[in-house]
N, C-alpha and C positions, 0 to 999 in steps of 0.2 A: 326257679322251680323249687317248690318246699314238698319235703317228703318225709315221711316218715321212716327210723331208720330198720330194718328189714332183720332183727337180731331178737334171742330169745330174753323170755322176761329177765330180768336183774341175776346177771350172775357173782358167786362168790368170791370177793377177794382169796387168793393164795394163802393158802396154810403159810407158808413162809415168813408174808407178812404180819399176822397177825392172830390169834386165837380167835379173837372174835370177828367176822363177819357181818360183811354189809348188813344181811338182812337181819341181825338181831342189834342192830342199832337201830334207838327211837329215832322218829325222823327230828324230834325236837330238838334232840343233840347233835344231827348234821346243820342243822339250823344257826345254833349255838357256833360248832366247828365256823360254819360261813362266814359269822360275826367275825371270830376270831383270827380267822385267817383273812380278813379286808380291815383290819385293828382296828376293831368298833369295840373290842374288847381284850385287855391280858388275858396271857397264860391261865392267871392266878384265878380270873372272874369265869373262865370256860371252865375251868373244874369246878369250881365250887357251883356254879349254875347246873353244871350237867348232875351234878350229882343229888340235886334237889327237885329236877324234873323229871325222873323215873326210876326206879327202884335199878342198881345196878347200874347208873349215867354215870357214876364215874369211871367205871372199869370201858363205859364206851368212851367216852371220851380219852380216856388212857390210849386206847386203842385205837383213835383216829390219828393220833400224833405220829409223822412220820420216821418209816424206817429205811434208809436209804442204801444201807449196805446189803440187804436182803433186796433188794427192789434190780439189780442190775440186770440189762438184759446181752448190752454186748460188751465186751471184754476192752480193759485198756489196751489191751496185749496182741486183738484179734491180727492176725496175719491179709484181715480184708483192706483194713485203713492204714494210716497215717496221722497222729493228732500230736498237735502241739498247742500253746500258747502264743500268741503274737500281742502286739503293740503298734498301735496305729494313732495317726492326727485326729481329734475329731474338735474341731473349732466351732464355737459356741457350744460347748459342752460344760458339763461341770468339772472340767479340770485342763481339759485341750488335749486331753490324751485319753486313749480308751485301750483296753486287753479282753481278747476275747479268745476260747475256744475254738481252734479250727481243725477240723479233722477230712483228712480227701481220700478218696477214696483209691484203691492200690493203681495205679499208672500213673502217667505223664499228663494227663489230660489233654485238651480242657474239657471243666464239668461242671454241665450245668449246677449252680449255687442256691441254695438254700439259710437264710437265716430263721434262725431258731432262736426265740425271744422267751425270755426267762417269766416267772410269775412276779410278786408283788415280793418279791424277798431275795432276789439276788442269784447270781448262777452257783445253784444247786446243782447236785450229783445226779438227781433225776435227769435236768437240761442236759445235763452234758453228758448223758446216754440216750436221750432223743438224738443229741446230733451224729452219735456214731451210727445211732440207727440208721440217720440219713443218709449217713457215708456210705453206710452197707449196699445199700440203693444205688450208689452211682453220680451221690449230690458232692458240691464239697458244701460243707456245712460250715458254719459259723455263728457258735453259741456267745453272744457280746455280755459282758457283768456290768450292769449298769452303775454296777457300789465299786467298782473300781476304783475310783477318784477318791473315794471313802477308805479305804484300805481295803475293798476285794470282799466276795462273798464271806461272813467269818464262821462260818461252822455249822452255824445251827440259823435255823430258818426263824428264828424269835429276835435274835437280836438284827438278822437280816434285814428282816420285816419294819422293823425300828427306822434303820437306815435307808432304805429304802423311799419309807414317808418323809424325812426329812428331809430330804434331796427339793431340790427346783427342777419342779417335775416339768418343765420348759426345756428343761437344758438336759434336762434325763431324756427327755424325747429326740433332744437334739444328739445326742449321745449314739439313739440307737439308730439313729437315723444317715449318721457317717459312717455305722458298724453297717450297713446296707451298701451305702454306697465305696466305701471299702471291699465288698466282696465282690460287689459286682465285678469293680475292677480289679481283684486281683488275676495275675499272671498265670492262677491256675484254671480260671471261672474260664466258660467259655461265653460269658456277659449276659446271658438270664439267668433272670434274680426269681427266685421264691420265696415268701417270708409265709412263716408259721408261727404260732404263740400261743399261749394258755394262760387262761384268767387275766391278769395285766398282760402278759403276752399277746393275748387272742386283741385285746382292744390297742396295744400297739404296731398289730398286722394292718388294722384296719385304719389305723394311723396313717403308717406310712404309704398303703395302697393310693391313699388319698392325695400322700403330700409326695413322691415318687411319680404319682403319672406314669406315662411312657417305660419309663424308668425300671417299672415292677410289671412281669409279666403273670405272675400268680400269685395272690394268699390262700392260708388256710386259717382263719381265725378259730379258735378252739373256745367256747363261752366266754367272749370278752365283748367290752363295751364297744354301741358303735360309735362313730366319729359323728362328728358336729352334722349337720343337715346341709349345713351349705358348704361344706368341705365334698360332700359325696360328687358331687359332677367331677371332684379330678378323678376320681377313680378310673385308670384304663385297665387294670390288671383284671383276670377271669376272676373269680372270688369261690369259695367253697367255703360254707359258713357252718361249724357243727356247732349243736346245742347239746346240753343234759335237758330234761324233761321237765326233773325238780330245779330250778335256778330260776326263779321269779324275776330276780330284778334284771340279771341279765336277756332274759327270755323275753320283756316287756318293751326292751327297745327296738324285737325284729318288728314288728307292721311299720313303723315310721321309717327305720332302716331299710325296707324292703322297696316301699314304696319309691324312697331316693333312689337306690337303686334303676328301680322299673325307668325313671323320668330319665337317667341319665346313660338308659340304655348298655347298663352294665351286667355281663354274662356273669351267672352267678348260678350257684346250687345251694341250697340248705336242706342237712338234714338234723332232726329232732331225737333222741335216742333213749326211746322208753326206760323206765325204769332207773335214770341214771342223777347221782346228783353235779352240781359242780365240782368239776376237777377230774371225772372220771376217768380220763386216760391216764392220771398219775398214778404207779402202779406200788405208792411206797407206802399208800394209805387205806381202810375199807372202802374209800370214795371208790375204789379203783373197780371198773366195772369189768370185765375180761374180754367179754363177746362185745360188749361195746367198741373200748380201748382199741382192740383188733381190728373192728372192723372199720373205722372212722381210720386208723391207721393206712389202712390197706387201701382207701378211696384217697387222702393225702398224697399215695406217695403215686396211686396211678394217675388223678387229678396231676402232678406234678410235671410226671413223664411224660404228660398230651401235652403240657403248656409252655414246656420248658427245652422243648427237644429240639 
């Protein structure tokens, strides 16, 4: 079922993070940013790009760069969760060993599980307060760092990003793929699995739905690529598929995605979310939509609660 998503036009990034504001950035410099952030181009070529394609692009582009200390929604600290660090096997990986964020939420469980897959640049501070969100909810979460094996997310999302492309992106998949089956089984999970992700995230939801089977009872892919065509028949998990509106290249593989779908008989929702570019639900950037973010948030974690209870 594709719908459109039911929220008012393009609302404004938070004062907090930024002075300037989605809607006075040229769409040519979110355009610019997209490059930039899939490394079709440096740092160095997005600024000097943005600032030659409309009076004032640099100062937007300045201002799409993220801010993640301002961006936090729930507290290391909160008295709801629990979060630590772990280490786990993950064979045919890029390294045999993976660490990832887990955070559970306050009791003994078990509780239904949630993994939370990182973008194209490593576990960020952003990810790793999606997963407390989730914990907040009742999930236990489990944010995996795929640059693990590499020495660990390192700081900043540029040289992240670096690392990230370098990887054998075979064995990176394989990576996130025992960080799944690790949750499932852990001792606190009560064994459904839900996987969510954004941008590379969102197209490694829809990865694993495929390569999981049985195995995965929900995704929530957030504007990521979809899987191979003849991968879609393993899909058993329910799927909930959100879009930005402006995201071209992402947006152009739902009819073939869809259609897979339909033939393999797989329950599924996609919503479209006016006014939004990729990346919207990240709250550290203008990308960041509010009415959007919120309310594709709020269909995740009730989507979650039906599929996973």
């Amino acid at each position: 079922m594709a719908e459109q998503g039911n929220i008012a036009p393009s609302t404004l990034a938070p004062a907090t993070v930024s002075a300037i504001t989605q809607s006075e950035i040229d769409q040519r410099v979110f355009d610019l940013y997209d490059e930039y952030c899939h490394g079709q181009i440096d740092r160095r070529a997005f600024l000097q790009q943005a600032a030659v394609v409309t009076i004032g692009g640099l100062a937007m582009a300045q201002a799409l760069l993220p801010r993640y200390a301002n961006a936090q929604t729930i507290s290391f600290t909160d008295e709801r969760i629990k979060a630590k660090y772990v280490t786990y096997p993950s064979p045919g990986g890029t390294s045999g060993t993976m660490r990832g964020y887990l955070v559970q939420p306050k009791g003994n469980g078990p509780f239904p599980s949630v993994l939370v897959v990182h973008e194209n640049r490593g576990l960020n501070p952003y990810i790793e307060d999606v997963a407390r969100r989730a914990a907040t909810e009742g999930f236990l979460a489990l944010a995996p760092d795929g640059l693990f094996p590499v020495g660990g997310y390192p700081g900043n999302d540029d040289d992240g990003r670096t690392l990230q492309a370098g990887l054998d992106q075979v064995k990176l998949r394989t990576d996130m793929l025992n960080s799944a089956r690790y949750l499932k089984t852990n001792a606190l999970s009560s064994g459904k699995l839900g996987v969510t992700g954004f941008c590379w995230g969102g197209g490694a939801t829809n990865f694993l739905a495929a390569t999981l089977g049985a195995d995965m009872q929900a995704g929530v892919p957030f504007y990521g690529a979809a899987p191979e065509t003849a991968a879609i028949a393993g899909i058993k998990a329910a799927l909930l598929v959100q879009y930005a509106e402006n995201d071209e290249r992402i947006d152009a593989m739902w009819p073939a995605y869809e259609a897979g779908l339909k033939a393999a008989s797989v329950r599924y929702e996609m919503f479209i979310y006016p006014g939004t570019q990729h990346g919207f639900h990240n709250n550290s950037t203008p990308r960041y939509n509010e009415a959007a973010a919120k309310l594709s948030w709020e269909r995740t974690i009730a989507f979650f609660k039906k599929n996973l209870a």
